[in-house]
C-alpha positions in Angstrom: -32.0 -159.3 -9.9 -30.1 -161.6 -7.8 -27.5 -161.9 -10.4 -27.2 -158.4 -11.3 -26.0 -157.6 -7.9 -23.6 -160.3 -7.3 -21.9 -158.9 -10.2 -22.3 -155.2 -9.0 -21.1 -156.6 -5.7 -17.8 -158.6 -7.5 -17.0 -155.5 -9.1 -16.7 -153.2 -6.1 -14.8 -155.9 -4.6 -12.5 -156.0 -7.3 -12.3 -152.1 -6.8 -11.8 -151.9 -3.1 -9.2 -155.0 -3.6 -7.3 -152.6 -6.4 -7.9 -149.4 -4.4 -6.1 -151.3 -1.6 -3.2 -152.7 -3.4 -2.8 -148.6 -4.9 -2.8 -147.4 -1.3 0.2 -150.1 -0.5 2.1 -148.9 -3.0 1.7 -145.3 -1.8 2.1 -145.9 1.5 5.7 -147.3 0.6 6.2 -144.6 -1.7 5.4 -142.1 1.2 7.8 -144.0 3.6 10.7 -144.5 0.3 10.0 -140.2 0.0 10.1 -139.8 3.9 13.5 -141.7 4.1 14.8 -139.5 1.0 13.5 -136.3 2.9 15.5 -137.2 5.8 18.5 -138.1 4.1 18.2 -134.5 2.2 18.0 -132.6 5.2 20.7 -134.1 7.3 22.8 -133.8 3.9 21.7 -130.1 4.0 22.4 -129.6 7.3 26.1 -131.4 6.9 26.3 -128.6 3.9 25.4 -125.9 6.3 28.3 -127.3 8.4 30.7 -126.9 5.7 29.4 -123.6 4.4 29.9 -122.2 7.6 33.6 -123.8 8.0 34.5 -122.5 4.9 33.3 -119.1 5.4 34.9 -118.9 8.5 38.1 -120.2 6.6 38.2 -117.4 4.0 37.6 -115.1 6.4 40.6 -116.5 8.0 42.7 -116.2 4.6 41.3 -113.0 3.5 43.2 -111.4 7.0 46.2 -113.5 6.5 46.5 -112.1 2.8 46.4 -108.7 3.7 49.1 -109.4 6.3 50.7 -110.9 4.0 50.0 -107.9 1.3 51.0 -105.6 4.2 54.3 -107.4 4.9 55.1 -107.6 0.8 54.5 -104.0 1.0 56.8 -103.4 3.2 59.3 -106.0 2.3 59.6 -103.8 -1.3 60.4 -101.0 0.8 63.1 -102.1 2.8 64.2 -103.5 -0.3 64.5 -100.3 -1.7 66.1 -99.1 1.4 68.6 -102.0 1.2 69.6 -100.8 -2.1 69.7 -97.4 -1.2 72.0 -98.4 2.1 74.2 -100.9 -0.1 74.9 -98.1 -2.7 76.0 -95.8 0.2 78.1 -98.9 1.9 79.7 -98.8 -1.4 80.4 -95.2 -1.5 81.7 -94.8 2.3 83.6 -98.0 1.6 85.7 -96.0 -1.0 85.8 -92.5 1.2 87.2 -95.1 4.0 89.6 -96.8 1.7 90.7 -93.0 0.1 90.9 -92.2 3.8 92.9 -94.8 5.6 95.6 -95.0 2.2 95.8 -90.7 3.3 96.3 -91.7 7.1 98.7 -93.8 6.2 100.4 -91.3 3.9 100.1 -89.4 6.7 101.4 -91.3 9.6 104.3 -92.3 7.0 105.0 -88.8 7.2 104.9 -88.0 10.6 107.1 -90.9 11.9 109.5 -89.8 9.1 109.2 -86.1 10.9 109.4 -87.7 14.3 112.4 -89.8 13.5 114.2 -86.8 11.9 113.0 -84.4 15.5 114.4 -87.3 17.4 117.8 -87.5 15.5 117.9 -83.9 16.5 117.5 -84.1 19.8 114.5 -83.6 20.4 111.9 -85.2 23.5 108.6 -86.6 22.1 105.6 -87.3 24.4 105.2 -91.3 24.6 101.8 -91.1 24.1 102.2 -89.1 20.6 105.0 -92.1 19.7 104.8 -95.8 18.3 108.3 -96.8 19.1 108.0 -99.8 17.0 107.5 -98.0 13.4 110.3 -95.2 14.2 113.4 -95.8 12.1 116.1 -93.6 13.9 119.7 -94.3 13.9 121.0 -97.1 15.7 117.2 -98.4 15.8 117.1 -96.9 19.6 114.7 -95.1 21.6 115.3 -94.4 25.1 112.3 -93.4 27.4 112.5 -91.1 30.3 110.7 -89.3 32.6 109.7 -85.4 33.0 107.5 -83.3 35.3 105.4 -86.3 35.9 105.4 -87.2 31.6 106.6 -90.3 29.8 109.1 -88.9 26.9 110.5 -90.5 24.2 114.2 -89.5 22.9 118.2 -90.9 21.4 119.8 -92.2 24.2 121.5 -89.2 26.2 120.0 -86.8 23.9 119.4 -83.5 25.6 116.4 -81.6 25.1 117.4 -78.6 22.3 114.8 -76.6 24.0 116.0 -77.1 27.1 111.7 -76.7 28.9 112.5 -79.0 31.8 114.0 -81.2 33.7 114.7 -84.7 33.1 114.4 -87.2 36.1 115.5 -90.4 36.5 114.5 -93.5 34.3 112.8 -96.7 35.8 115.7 -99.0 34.9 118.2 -96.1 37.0 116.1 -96.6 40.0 116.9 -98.3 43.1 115.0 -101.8 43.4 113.1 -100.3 46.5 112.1 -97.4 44.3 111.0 -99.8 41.5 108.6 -101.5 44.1 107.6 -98.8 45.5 105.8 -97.3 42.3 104.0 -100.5 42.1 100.7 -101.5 42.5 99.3 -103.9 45.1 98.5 -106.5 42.7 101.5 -106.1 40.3 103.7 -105.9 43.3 102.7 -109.1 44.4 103.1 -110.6 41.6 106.7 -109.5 41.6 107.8 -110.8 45.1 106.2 -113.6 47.2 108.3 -112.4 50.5 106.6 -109.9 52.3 109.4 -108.3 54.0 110.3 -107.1 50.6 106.5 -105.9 49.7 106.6 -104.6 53.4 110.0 -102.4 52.5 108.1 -101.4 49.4 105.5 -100.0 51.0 107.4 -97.9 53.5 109.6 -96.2 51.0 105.6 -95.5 49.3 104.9 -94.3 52.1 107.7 -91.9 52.7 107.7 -90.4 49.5 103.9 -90.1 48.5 101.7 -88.3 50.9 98.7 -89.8 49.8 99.1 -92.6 51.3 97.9 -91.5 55.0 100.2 -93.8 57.0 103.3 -92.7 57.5 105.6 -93.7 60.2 108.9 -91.8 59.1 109.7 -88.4 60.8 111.6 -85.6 59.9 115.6 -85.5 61.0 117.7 -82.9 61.9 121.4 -82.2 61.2 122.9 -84.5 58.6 119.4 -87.2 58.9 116.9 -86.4 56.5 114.5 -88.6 57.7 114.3 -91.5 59.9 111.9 -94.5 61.7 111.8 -96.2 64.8 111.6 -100.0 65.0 108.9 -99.6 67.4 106.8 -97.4 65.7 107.6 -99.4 62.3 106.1 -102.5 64.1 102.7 -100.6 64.3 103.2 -99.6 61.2 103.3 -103.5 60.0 100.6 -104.5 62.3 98.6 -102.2 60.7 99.6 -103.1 57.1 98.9 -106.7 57.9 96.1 -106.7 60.1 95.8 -109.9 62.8 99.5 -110.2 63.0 100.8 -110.9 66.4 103.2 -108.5 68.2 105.6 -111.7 68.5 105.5 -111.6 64.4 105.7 -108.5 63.8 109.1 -107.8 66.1 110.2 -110.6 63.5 108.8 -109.0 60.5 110.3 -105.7 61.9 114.0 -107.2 61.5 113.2 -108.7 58.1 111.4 -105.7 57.1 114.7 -103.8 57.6 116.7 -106.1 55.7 114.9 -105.8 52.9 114.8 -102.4 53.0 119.1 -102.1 53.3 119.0 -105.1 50.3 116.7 -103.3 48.1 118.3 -99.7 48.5 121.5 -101.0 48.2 122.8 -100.0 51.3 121.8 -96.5 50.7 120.4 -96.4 54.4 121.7 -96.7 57.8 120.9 -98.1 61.2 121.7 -96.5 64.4 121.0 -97.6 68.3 119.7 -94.9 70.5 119.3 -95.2 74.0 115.7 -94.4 74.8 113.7 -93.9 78.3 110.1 -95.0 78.6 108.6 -95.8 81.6 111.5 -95.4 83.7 112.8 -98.1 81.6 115.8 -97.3 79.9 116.4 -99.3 77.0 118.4 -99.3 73.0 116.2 -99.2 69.8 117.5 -98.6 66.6 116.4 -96.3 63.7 116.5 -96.3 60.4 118.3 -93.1 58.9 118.1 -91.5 55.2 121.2 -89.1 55.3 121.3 -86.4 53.5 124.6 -87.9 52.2 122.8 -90.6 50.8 122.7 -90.7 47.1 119.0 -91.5 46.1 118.2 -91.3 42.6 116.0 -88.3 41.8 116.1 -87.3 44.9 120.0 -86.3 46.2 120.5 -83.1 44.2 117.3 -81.6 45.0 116.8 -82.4 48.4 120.5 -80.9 48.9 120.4 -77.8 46.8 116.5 -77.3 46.8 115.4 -76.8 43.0 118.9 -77.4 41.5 119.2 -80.4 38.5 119.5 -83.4 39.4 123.9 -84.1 40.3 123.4 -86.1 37.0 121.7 -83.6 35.1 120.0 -84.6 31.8 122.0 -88.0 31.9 120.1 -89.2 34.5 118.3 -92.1 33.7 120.1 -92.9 30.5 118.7 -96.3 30.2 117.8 -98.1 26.7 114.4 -99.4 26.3 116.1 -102.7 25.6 118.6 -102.6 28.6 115.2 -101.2 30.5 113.4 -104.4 29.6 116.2 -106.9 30.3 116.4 -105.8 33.9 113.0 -105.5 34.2 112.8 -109.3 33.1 115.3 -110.0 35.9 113.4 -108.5 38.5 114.5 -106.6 41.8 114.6 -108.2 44.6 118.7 -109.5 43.5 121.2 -107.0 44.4 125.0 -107.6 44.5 125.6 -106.6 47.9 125.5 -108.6 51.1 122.0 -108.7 53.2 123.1 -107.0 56.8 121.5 -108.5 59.7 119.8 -106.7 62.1 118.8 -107.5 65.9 114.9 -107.5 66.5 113.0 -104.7 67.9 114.4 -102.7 70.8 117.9 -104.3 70.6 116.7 -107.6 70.9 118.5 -110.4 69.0 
């Protein structure tokens, strides 16, 4: 009996020693499984990832292609519309060439009808006339002034029609006149002495009203009109504010001068005793006579709304002889500058 059971016993410890060695190997087999089980998952997980990146990517691409779709659409339209615009480029391209060859027919034609209206006398409105493509005899135009218009004729052609009248031309005016028509800035620019601009000014302001400040009064007898020295040194310090009375007596005298050079003597200067505060004292004036002979102005101021003494030749001036003396200026006349004692007879 003995024996039998020492073998029983051998074999179950065989058994249990096999069993064992069986549940090793699972026991690494669980653990090799478990290991594979976490790799799978975190490799899922890493896939989720990526699923979810690229679904948020297409969505992404799907909006930027139909953007893109959108903007093709309407890329194929403006294309058309480009083609549509480039087809009626071309056709307005032609109507404008067909057009500018007739305008130019056309102006041919109407300089050729100006030229022949001018040869015949006739007074064209400046603004109607491009003096550089006329071709008139003797390749002249002369330009003169009526009832405040710019005209355009031959030289010393008189109007056929005879509307009205002609005045004088800039070149026929006297220097002071020629200043006096000038603006502030272009009459600086034309003299640097101020006496001169100051003379300017006066005549301005004795011949247009709108200035305001007027210091000339009206004459009687054989004076037309006339200033006082004294009042004619207010009348600078008020052009030139912060003078000094000192300067201005000075300017006064120079102011005078200027006045004599630019109108070519045209004006006169009289003493006349004057009483003012019991004080009796000399101050001189300067006089426009009536005998004076002002351009555009002698006629009419003698014989109210006669012509002009030189009727329709007045201001018979070439547009090149017009140039050249406006190139030489006007402050250089050929008679001698008169000297005159300061204000109130002071020298």
């Amino acid at each position: 009996m003995s024996d039998v059971a020492d073998r029983d016993l051998e074999s179950l410890l065989a058994e249990l020693e096999a069993l064992r060695d069986q549940n090793e190997r699972l026991a690494d087999r669980v653990e090799t499984l478990e290991d594979d089980l976490d790799r799978t998952t975190d490799r899922v997980d890493d896939l989720e990832r990526n699923v979810t990146t690229l679904e948020t990517c297409t969505t992404t691409l799907e909006a930027k292609t139909e953007t893109l779709e959108t903007e093709t659409a309407t890329l194929h339209q403006e294309n058309d519309r480009l083609d549509t615009l480039e087809t009626e480029t071309t056709q307005n391209t032609a109507a404008i060439e067909a057009a500018h060859r007739r305008s130019g027919a056309n102006k041919a034609r109407l300089e050729e009808l100006q030229a022949r209206e001018l040869e015949k006398g006739a007074h064209l409105l400046e603004t109607n006339v491009d003096r550089h493509e006329i071709d008139v005899d003797g390749d002249r135009l002369e330009k003169i002034q009526k009832d405040d218009r710019a005209y355009y004729r031959l030289p010393d052609a008189d109007d056929p029609l005879d509307r009205s009248d002609v005045t004088v031309a800039h070149g026929d005016l006297l220097p002071i006149q020629q200043l006096a028509r000038m603006d502030e800035d272009m009459l600086r620019s034309t003299t640097n002495a101020l006496p001169s601009r100051l003379a300017a000014k006066l005549w301005k302001a004795r011949t247009d009203p709108s200035t305001g400040d007027d210091p000339w009064n009206d004459g009687c007898k054989n004076v037309k009109e006339y200033v006082k020295a004294s009042d004619l040194k207010h009348w600078i310090r008020r052009q030139e504010p912060g003078t000094s009375d000192a300067y201005a007596k000075k300017l006064v005298s120079r102011t005078i001068d200027a006045l004599l050079d630019l109108s070519k003597n045209r004006l006169a200067i009289r003493r006349k005793r004057e009483r003012k505060n019991g004080l009796e004292y000399t101050e001189r004036r300067v006089l426009l006579t009536t005998e004076a002979e002002i351009p555009g102005e002698t006629r009419r101021a003698a014989n109210g709304d006669a012509d002009d003494s030189s009727g329709d030749h007045a201001g018979t001036e070439t547009l090149e002889a017009k140039s050249r003396r406006e190139t030489s200026g006007t402050e250089a006349v050929d008679t001698p500058t008169p000297k005159t004692p300061d204000v109130h007879g002071e020298d």
